[in-house]
C-alpha positions as semicolon CSV with decimal commas, in nm:
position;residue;x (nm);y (nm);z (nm)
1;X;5,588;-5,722;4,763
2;X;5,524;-6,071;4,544
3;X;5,520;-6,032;4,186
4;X;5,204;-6,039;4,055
5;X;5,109;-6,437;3,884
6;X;4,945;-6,474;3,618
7;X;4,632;-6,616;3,648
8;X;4,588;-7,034;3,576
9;X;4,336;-6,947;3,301
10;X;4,276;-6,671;3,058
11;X;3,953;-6,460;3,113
12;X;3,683;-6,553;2,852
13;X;3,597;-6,292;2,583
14;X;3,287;-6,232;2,478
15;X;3,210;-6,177;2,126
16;X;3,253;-5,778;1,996
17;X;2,890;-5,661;1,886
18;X;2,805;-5,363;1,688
19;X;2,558;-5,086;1,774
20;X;2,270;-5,205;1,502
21;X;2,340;-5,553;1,578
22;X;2,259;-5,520;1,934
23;X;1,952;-5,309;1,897
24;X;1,779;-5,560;1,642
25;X;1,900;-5,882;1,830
26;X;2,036;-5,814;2,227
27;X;2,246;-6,126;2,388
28;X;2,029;-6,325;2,584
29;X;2,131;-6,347;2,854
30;X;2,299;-6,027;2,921
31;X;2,647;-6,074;2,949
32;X;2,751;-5,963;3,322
33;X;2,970;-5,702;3,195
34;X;2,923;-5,481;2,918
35;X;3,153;-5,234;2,810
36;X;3,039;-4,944;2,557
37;X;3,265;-4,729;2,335
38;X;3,313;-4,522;2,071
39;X;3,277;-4,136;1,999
40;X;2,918;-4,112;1,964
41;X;2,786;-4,048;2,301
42;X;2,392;-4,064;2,180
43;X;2,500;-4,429;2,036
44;X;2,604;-4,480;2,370
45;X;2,323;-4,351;2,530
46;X;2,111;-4,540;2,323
47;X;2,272;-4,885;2,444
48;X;2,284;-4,813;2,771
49;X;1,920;-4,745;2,758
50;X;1,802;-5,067;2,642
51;X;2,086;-5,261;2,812
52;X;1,849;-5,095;3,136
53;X;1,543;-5,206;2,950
54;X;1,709;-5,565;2,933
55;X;1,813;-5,640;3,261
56;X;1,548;-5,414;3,479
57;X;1,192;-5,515;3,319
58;X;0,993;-5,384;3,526
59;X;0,973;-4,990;3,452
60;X;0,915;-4,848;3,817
61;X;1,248;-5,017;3,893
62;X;1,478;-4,881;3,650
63;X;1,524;-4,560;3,846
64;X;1,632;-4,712;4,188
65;X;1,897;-4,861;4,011
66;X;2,052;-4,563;3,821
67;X;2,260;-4,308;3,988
């Protein structure tokens, strides 16, 4: 097996966001990944929510996109 490389140029970062921040003021655009942590699972829950809300507009098509 090769070694792995390195890639030629670092992945960029988005900025870290906190839970109020992004309810009062979302990214626009959405960035294409979004990655939600902490303890509090209804935060979560919460984000995830209008992250949906975000990206899917149109309500009949939220659910054919959740599984």
């Amino acid at each position: 097996m090769s070694p792995a490389k390195k890639p030629a140029t670092a992945a960029k970062r988005g900025p870290k966001i906190g839970y109020y921040a992004f309810l009062d003021s979302p990214p626009n655009p959405l960035p294409p990944l979004i990655v939600i942590t902490g303890k509090e699972y209804l935060l979560a829950a919460e984000v995830l929510r209008r992250v949906l809300e975000l990206a899917v507009p149109d309500e009949s098509m939220r659910d054919l996109n959740v599984d």
